[in-house]
VMD Tcl script that draws the C-alpha trace (Angstrom):
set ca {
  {1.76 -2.41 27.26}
  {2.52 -4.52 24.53}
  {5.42 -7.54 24.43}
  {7.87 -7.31 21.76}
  {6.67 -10.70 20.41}
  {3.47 -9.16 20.04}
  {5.02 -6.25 18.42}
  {6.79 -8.20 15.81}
  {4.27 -10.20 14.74}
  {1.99 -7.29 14.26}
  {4.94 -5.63 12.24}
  {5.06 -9.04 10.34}
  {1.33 -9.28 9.04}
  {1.69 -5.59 8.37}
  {3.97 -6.81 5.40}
  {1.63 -9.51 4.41}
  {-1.43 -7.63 3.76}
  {-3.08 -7.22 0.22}
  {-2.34 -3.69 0.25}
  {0.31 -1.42 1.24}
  {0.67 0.56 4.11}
  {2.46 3.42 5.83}
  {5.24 3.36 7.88}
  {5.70 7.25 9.33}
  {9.35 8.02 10.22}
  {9.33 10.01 13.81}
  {12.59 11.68 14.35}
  {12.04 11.40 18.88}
  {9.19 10.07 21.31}
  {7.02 13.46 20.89}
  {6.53 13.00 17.07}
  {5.91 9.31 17.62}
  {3.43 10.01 20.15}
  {1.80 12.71 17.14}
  {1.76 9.91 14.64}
  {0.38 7.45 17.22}
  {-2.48 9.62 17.66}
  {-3.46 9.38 14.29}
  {-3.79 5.85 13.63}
  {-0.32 4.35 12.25}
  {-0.27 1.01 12.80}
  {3.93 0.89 13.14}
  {6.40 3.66 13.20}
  {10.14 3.54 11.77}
  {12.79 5.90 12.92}
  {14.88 8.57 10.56}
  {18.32 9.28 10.89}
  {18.37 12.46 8.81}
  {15.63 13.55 11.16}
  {17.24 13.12 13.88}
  {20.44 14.09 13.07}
  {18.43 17.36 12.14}
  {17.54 17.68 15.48}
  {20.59 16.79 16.73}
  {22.44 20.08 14.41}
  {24.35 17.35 12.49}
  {24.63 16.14 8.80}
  {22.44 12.70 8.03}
  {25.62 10.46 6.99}
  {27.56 7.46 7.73}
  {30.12 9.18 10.21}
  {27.33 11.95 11.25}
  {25.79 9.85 13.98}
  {27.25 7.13 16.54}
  {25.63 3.67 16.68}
  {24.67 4.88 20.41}
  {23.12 7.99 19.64}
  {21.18 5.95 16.83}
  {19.83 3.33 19.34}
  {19.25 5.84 22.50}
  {16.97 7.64 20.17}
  {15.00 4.85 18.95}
  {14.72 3.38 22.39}
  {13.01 6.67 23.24}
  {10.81 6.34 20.59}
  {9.76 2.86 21.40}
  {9.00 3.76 25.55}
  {6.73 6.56 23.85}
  {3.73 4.29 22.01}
  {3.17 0.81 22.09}
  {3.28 0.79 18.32}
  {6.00 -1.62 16.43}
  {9.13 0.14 15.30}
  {11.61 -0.57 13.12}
  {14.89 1.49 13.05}
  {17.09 3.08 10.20}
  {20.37 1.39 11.14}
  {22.30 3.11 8.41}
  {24.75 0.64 7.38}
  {25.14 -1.37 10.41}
  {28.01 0.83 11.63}
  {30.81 -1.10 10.61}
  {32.25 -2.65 7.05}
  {32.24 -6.48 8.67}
  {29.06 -8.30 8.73}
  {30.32 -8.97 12.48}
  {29.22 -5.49 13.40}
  {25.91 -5.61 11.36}
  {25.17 -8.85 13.73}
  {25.97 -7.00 16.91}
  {23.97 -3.78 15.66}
  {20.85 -5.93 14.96}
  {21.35 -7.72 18.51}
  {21.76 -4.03 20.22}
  {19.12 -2.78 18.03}
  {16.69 -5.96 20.08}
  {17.92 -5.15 22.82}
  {16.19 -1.78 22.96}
  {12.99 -3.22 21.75}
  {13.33 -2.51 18.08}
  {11.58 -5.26 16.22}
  {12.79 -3.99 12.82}
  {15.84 -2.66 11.31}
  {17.54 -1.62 8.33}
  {20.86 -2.20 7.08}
  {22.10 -0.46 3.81}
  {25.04 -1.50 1.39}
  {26.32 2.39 0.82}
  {30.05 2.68 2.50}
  {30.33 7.17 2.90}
  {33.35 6.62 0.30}
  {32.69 8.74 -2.63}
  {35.48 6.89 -4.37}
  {33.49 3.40 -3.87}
  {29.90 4.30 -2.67}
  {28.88 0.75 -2.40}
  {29.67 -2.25 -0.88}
  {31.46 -5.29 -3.24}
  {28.67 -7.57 -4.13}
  {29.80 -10.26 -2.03}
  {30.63 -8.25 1.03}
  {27.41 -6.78 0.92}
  {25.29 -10.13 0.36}
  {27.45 -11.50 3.09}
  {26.52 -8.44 5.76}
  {22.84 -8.47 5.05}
  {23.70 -12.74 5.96}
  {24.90 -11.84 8.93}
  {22.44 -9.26 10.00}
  {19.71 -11.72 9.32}
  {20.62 -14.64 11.13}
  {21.16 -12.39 14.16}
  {17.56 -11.31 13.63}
  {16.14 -14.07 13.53}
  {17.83 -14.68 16.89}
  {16.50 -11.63 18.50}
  {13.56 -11.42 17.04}
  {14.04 -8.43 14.62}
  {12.58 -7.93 10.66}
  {15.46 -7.05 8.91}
  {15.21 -4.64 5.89}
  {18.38 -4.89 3.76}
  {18.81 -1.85 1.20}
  {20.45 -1.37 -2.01}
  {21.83 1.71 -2.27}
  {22.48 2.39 -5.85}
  {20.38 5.21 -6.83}
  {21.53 7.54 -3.83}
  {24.80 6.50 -4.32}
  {25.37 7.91 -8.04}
  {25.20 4.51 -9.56}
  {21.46 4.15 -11.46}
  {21.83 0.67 -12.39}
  {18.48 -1.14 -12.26}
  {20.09 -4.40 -12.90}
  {22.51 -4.37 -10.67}
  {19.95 -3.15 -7.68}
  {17.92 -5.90 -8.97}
  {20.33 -8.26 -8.58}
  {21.40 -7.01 -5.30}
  {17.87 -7.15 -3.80}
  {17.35 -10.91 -4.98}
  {20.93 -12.04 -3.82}
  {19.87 -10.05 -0.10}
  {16.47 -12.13 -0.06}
  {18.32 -15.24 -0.31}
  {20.88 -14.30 2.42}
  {17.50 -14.08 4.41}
  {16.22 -10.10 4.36}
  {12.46 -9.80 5.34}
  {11.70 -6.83 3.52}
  {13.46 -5.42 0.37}
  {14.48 -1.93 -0.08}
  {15.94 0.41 -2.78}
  {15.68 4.14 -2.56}
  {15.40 6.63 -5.18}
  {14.18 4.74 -8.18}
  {13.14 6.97 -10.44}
  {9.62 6.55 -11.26}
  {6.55 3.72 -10.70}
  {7.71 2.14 -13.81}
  {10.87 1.29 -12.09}
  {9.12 0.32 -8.75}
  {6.90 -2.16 -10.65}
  {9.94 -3.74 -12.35}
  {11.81 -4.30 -8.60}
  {8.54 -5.30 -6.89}
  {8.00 -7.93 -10.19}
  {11.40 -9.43 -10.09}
  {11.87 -10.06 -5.89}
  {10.06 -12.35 -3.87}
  {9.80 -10.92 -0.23}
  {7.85 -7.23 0.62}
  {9.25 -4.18 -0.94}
  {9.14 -0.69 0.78}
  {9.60 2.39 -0.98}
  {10.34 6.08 0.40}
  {7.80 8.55 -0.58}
  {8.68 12.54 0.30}
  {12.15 13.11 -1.44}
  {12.47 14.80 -4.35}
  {11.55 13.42 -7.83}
  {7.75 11.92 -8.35}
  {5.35 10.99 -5.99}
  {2.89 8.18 -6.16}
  {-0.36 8.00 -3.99}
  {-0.70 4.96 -1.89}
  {-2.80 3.01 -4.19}
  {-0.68 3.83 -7.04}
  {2.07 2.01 -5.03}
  {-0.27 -1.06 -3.89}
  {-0.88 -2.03 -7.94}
  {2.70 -1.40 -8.41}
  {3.73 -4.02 -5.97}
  {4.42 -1.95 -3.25}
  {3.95 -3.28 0.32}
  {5.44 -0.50 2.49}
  {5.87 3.13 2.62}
  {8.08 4.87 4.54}
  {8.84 8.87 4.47}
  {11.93 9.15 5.65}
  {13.16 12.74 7.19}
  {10.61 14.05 5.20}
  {7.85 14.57 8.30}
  {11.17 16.08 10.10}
  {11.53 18.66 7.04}
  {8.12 19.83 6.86}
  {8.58 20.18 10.60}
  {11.47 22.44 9.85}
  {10.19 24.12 6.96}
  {7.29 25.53 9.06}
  {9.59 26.89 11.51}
  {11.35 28.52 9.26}
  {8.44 30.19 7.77}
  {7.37 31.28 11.17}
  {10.90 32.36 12.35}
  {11.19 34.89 8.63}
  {8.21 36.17 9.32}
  {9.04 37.25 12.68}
  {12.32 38.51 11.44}
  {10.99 39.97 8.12}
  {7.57 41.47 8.96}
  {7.26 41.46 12.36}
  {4.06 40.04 12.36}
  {2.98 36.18 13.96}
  {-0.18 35.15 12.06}
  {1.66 31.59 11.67}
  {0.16 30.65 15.38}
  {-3.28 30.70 13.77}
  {-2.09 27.00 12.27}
  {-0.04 26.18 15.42}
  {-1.44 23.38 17.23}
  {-3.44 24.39 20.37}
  {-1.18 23.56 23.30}
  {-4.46 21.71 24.41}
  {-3.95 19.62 21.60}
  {-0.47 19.07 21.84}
  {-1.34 17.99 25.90}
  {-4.19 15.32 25.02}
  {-1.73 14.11 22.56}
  {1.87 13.43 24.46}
  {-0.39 11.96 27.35}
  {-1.31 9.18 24.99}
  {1.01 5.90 24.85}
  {3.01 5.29 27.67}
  {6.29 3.04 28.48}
  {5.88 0.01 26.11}
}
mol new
graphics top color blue
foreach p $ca { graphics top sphere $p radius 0.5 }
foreach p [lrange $ca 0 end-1] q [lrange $ca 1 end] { graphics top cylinder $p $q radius 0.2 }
display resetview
């Protein structure tokens, strides 16, 4: 059983290393107990995985702020790993409810979490500069309380709105307001990584597993790069196997997908590993 302190400090030098490394996005305790077993030194939760699971849409209004934190507390009790949670974006406009989701999100034993800038209004899918530097203020003073690393993400380039500069300047304005890690998804390509990772000064993550390129880890490292997280990419592949299983069935009537199952053996050793944390 490891403390939380101990947990966030380990999460903390994890950022701090000379190279990057990767942060696996579990989507409930039995795929965190997988990714345990492998070797991952810290674990970071998915909303569009779980909301997968759950038979909802990944978006703003498609999961509740309790839902969000019941499922990462599971995921915590199942290793003894660090983990950091997708907090969407903090479940409320007002940097008053980023605060109280980063002091809820402690209170489950989450020692990292993220909180984004996009608002789920097509008509204005970010935040107003100031609103947003102000929320990521918020939600960093209340993790520093509670003894969370905040992530604070720029949204931009999900959101319809591929402005480099503007992410740019977002990012910076976010590290001053006191983020601990930096975070823009879907830039387009390693040139674009390098040029974020050159013009910030705290740890950059980058998502790996969507569509558009992919870079190997050590592509990302001399890029910059400090962390790389997967999203509900793990929770896809998850789901694209089943599907190829479940046509086959249906289609051929045949089952030679078991041959790559995992042996229930396996799968035994595996979720009797960890423990409550």
């Amino acid at each position: 059983m490891v403390d939380r302190k101990a947990k966030f400090a380990r999460l903390k030098a994890l950022h701090m290393g000379s190279e990057a490394f990767v942060i696996p996005n579990p989507w409930d305790a039995g795929s965190a107990r997988l990714l345990a077993s492998l070797g991952f030194e810290a674990l970071a939760t998915t909303s569009a995985g779980y909301a997968f699971a759950k038979g909802r849409l990944d978006s703003i209004a498609g999961l509740t702020r309790d839902e969000i934190l019941a499922n990462a507390a599971e995921i915590v009790a199942a290793t003894d790993l660090p983990v950091s949670a997708d907090l969407q974006d903090g479940f409320g406009s007002t940097p008053e409810a980023c605060a109280e989701t980063i002091r809820l999100a402690g209170a489950v034993g989450l020692v990292g979490g993220s909180i984004e800038d996009a608002t789920g209004d097509p008509a204005a899918p970010v935040h107003d500069f100031a609103l947003a530097v102000e929320r990521v203020q918020a939600a960093a003073e209340a993790a520093r309380e509670n003894g969370v690393l905040l992530t604070a993400r720029a949204e931009n380039f999900l959101c319809g709105r591929p402005d480099l500069d503007d992410t740019i300047r977002r990012l910076q304005a976010f590290s001053v307001a006191g983020a601990d890690v930096l975070y823009a998804p879907g830039l387009p390509d390693i040139e674009a990584i390098r040029t974020v990772c050159a013009a910030v000064d705290r740890p950059v993550n980058v998502v790996m597993g969507l569509k558009g390129p992919t870079y190997s880890l050590a592509e990302l490292s001399a890029a910059g790069v400090k962390r790389v997280s997967v999203g509900g990419s793990l929770a896809r592949a998850a789901l694209g196997a089943l599907m190829r299983a479940a046509q086959e069935m249906r289609t051929s009537g045949t089952f030679t997908y078991a041959a790559e199952a995992l042996p229930g053996a396996e799968i035994a050793r595996i979720m009797a590993q960890g423990g409550e944390s």
